[in-house]
DSSP file (Angstrom, degrees, kcal/mol; ACC not computed):
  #  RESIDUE AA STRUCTURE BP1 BP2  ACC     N-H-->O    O-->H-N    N-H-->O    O-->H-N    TCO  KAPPA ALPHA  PHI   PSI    X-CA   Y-CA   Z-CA
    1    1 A X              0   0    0      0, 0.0     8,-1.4     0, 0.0     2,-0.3   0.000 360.0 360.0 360.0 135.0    0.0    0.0    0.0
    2    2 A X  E     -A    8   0A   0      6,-0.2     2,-0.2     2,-0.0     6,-0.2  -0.851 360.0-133.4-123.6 160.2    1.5    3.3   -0.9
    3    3 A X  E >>  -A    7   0A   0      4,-1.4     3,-1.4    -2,-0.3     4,-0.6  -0.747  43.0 -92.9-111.4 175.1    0.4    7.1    0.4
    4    4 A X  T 34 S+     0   0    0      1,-0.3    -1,-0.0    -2,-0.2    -2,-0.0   0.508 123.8  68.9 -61.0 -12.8    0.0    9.8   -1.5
    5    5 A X  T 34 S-     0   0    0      2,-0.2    -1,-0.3     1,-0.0     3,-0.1   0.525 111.0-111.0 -89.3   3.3    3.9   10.8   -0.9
    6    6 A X  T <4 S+     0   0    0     -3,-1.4     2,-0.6     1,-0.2    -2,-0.1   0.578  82.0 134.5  95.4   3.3    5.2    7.5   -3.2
    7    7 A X  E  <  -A    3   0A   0     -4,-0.6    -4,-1.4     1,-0.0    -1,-0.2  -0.745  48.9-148.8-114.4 107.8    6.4    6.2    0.6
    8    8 A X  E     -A    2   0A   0     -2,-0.6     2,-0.5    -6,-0.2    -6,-0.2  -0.327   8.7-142.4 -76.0 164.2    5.2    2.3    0.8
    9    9 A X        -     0   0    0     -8,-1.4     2,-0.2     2,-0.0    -1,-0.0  -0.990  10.8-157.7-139.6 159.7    4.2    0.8    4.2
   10   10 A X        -     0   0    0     -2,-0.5     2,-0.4     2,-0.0     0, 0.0  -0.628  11.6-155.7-116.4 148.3    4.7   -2.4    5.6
   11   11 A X        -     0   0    0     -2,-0.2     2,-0.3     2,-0.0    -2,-0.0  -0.930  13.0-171.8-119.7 126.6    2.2   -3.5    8.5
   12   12 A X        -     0   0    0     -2,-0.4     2,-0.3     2,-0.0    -2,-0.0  -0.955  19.4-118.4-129.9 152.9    3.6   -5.8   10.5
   13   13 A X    >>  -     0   0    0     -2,-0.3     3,-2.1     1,-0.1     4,-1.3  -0.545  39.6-105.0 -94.1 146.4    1.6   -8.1   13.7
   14   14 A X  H 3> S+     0   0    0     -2,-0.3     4,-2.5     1,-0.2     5,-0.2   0.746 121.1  59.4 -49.7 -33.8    2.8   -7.7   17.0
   15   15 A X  H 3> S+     0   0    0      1,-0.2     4,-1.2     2,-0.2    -1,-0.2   0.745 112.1  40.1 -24.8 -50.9    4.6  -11.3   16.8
   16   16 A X  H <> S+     0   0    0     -3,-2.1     4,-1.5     2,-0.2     5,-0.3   0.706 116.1  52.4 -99.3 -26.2    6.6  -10.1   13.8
   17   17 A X  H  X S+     0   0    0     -4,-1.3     4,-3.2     2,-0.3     5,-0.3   0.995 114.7  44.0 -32.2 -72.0    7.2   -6.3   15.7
   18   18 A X  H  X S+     0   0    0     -4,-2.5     4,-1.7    -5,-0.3     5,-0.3   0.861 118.3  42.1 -74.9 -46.1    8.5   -8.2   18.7
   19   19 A X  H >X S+     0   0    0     -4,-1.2     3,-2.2     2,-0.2     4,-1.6   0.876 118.4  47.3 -63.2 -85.0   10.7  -10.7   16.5
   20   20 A X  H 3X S+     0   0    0     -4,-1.5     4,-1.7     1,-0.4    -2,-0.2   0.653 113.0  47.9-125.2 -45.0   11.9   -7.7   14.2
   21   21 A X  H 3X S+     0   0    0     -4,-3.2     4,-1.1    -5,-0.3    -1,-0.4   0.815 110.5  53.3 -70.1 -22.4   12.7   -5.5   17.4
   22   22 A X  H <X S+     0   0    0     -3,-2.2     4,-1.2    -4,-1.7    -2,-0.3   0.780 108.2  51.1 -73.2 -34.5   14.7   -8.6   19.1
   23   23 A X  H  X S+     0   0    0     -4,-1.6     4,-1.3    -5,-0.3     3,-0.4   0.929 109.0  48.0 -93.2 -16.6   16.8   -8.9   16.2
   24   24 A X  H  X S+     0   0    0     -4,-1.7     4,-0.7     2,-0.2    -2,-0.2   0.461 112.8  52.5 -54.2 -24.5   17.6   -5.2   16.1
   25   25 A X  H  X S+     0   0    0     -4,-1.1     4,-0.8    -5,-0.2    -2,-0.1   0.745 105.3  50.7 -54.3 -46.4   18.4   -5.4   19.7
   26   26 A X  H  X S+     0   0    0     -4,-1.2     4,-1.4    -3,-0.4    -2,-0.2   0.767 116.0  42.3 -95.8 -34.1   20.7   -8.1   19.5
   27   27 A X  H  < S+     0   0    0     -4,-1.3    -1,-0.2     2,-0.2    -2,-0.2   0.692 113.6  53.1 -74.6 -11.1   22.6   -6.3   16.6
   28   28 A X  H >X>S+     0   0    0     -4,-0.7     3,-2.3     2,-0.1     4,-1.5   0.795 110.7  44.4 -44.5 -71.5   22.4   -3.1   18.4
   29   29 A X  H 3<5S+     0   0    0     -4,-0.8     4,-0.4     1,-0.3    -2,-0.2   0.763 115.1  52.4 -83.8 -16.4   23.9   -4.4   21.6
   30   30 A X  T 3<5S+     0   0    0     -4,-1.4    -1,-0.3     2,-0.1    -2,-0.1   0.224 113.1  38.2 -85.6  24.1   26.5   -6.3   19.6
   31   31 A X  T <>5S+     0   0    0     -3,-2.3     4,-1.0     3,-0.1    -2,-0.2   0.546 112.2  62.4-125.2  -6.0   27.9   -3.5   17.5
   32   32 A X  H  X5S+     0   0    0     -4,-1.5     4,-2.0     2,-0.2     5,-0.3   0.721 111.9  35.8-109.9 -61.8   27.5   -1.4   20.6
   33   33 A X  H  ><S+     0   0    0     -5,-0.6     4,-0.6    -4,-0.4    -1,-0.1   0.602 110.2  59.8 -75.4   2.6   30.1   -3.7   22.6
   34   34 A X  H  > S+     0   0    0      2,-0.1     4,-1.8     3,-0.1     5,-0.5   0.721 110.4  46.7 -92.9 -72.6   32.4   -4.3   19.4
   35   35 A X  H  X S+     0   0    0     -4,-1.0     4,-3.3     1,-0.3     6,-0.4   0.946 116.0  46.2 -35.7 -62.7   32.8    0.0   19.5
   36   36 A X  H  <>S+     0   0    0     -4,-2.0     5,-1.5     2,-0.2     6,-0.6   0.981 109.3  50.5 -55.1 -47.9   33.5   -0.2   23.3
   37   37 A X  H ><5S+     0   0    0     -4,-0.6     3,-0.8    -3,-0.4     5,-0.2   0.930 109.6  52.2 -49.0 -50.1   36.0   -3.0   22.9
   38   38 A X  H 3<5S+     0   0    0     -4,-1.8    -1,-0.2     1,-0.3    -2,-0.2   0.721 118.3  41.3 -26.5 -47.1   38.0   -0.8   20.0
   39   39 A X  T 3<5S-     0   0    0     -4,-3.3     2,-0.4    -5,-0.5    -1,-0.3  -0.485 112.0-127.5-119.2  53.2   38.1    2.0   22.4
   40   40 A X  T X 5 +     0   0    0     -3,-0.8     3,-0.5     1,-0.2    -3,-0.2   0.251  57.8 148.1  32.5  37.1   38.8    0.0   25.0
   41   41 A X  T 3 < +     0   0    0     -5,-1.5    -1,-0.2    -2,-0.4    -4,-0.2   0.303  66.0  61.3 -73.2   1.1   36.1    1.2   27.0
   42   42 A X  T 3  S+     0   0    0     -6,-0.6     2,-0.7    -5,-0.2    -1,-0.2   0.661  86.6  99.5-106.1 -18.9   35.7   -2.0   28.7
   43   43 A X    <   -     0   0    0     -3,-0.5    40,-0.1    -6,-0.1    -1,-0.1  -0.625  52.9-159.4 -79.3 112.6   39.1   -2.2   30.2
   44   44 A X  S    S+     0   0    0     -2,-0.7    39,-2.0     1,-0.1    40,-0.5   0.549  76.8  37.2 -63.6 -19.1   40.2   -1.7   33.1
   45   45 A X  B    S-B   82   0B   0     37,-0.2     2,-0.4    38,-0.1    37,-0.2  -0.998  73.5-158.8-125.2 127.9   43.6   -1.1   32.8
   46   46 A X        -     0   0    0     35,-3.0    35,-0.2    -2,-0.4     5,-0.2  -0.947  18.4-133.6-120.7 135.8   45.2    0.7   30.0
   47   47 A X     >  -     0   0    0     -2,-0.4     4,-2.3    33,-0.2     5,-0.5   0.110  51.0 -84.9 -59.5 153.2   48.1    1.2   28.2
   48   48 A X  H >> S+     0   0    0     31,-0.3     4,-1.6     2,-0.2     3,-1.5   0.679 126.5  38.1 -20.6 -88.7   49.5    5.1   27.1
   49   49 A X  H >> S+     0   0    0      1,-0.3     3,-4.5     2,-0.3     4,-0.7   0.679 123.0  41.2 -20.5-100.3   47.2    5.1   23.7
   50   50 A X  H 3> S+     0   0    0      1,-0.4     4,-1.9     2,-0.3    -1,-0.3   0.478 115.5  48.2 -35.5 -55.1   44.4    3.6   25.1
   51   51 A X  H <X S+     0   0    0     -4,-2.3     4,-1.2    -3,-1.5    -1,-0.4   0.675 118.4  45.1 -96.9 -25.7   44.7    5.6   28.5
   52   52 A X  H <<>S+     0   0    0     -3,-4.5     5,-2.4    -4,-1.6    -1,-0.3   0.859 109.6  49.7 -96.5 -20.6   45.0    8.9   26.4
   53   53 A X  H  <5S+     0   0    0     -4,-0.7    -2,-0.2     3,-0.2    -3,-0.2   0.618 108.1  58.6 -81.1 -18.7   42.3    8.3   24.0
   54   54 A X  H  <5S+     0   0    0     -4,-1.9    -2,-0.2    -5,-0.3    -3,-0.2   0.992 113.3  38.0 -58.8 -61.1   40.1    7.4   27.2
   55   55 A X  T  <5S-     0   0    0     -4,-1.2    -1,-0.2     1,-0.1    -2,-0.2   0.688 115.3-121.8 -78.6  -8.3   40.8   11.0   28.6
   56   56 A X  T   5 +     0   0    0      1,-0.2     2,-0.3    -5,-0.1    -3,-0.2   0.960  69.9 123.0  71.1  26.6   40.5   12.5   25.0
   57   57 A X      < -     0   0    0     -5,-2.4    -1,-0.2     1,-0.1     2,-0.1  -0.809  61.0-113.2-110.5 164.6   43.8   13.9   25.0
   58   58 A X     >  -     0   0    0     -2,-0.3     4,-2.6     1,-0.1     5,-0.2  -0.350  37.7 -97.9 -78.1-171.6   46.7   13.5   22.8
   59   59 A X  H  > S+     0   0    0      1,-0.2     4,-2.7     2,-0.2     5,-0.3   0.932 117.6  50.7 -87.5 -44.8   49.7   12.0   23.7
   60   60 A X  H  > S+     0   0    0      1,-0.2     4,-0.7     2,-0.2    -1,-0.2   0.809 112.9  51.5 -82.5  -4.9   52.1   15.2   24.5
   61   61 A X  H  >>S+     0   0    0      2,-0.1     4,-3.8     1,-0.1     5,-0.7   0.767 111.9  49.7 -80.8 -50.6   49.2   16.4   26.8
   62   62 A X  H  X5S+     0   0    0     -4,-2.6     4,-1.7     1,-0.3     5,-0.2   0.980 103.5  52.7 -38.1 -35.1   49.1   12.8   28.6
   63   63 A X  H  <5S+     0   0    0     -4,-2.7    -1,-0.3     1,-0.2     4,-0.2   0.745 105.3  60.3-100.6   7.5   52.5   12.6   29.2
   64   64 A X  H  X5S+     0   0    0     -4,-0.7     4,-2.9    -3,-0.4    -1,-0.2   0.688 109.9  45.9 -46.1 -34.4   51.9   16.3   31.1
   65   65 A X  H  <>S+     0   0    0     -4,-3.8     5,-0.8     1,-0.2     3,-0.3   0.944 105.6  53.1 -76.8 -32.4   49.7   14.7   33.2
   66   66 A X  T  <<S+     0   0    0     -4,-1.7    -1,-0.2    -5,-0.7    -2,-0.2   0.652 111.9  49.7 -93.5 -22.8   51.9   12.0   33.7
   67   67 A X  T  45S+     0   0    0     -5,-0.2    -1,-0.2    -4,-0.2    -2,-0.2   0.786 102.7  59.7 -54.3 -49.9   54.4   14.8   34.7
   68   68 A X  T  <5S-     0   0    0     -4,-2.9    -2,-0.2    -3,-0.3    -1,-0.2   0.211 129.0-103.0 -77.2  13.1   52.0   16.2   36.9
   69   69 A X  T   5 +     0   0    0      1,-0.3     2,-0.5    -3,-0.1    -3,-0.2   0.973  52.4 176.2  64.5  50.4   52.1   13.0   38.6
   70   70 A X      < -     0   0    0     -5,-0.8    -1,-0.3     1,-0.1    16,-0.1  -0.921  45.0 -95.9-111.5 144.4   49.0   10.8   37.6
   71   71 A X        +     0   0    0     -2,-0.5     2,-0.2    14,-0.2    -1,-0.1   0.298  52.0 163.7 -39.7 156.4   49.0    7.5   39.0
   72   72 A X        -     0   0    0      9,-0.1     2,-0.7     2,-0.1     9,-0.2  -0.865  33.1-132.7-165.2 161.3   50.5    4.5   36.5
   73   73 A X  E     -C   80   0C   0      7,-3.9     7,-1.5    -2,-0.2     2,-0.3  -0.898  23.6-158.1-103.5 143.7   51.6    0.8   37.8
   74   74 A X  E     -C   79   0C   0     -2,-0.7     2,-0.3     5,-0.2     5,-0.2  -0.883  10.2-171.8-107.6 162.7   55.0    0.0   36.2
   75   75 A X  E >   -C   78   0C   0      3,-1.1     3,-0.9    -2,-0.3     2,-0.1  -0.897  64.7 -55.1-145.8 111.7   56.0   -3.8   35.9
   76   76 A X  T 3  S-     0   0    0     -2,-0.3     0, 0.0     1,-0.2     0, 0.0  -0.413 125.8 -16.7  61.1-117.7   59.7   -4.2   34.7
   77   77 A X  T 3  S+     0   0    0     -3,-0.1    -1,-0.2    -2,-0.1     2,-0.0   0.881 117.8 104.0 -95.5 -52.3   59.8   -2.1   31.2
   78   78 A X  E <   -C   75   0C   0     -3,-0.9    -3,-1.1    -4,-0.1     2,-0.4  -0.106  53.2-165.4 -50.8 120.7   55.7   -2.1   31.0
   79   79 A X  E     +C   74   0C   0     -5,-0.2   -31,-0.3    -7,-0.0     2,-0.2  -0.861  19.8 166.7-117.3 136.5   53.8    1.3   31.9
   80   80 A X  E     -C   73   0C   0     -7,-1.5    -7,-3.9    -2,-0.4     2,-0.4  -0.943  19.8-138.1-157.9 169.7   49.8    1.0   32.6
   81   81 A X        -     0   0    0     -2,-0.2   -35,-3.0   -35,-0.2     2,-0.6  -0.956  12.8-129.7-150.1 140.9   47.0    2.8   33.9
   82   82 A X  B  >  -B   45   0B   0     -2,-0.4     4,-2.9   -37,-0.2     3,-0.3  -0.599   9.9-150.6 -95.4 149.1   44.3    2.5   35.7
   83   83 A X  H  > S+     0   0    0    -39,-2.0     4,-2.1    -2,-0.6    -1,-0.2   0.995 105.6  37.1 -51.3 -58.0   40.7    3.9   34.3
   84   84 A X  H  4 S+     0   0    0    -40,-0.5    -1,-0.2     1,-0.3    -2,-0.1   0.469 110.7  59.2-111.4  20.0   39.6    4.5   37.9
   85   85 A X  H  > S+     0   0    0     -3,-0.3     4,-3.1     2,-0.1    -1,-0.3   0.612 110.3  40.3 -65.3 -31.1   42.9    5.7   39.4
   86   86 A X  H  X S+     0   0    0     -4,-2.9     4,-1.4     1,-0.2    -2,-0.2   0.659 110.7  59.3 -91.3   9.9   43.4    8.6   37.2
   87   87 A X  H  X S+     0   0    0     -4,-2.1     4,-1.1    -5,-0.2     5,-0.3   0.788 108.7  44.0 -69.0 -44.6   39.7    9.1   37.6
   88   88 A X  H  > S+     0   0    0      1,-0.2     4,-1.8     2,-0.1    -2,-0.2   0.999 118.5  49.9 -57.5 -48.2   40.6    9.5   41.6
   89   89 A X  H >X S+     0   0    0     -4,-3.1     3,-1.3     2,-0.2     4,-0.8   0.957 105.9  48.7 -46.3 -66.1   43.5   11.6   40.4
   90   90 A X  H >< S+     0   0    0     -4,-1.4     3,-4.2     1,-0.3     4,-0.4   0.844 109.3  53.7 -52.2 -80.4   41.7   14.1   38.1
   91   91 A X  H >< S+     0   0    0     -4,-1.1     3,-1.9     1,-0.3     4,-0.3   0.591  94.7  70.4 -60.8  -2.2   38.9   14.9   40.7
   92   92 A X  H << S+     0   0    0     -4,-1.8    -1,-0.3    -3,-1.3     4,-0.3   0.713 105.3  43.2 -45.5 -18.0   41.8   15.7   43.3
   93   93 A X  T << S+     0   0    0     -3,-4.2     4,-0.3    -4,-0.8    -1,-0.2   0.283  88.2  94.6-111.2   7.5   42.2   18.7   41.0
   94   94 A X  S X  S+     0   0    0     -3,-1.9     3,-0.5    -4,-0.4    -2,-0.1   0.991 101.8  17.2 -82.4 -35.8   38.4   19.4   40.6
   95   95 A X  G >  S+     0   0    0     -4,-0.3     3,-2.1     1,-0.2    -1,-0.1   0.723 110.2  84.6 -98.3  -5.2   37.9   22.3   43.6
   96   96 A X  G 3  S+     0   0    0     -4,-0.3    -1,-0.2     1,-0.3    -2,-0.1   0.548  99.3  32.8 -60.6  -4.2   41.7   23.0   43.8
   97   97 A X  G <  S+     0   0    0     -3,-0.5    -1,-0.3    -4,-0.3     2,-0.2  -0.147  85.1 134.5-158.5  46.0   41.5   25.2   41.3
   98   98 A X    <         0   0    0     -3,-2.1    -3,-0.0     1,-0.1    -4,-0.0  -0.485 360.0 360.0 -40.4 130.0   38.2   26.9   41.3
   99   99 A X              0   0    0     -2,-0.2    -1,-0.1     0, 0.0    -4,-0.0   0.620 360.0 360.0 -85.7 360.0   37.8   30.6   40.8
């Protein structure tokens, strides 16, 4: 059946609704957790890249923070970071520098 605008429409019965919205769900919520994995939004500990594209900085502002003494574990030669230590870190600096 088409309206007057050329623009067909499909009717569908709540059965085929509920099936058509479950498979849009399930591709949704897997394409939604492929993007987080990429940006490593699922991880808890991260590496330089990873740990600077979390904060949205580039790299030569990271390694200012990293000047400024935000947290990182070393292990031998290996530098990491935790998501929800430099979260504790940054808000140490949220009223210190109010105007």
């Amino acid at each position: 059946m088409k309206d007057l605008n050329g623009v067909m429409k499909v009717l569908f019965d709540e059965a085929a609704q509920m099936q058509i919205r479950s498979a849009m769900y399930e591709m949704l919520t897997e394409e939604i957790n492929r993007v987080r994995e990429d940006a490593g939004l699922s991880r808890p500990i991260l590496n330089q890249k990873q740990a600077a594209k979390y904060l949205g900085v580039s790299i030569a502002t990271f390694r200012k923070l990293m000047i400024a003494g935000m947290p990182r574990i070393i292990i031998g030669n290996t530098v990491l970071y935790s998501k929800e230590s430099i979260y504790k870190w940054l808000l140490s600096y949220e009223d210190e520098h109010e105007e």
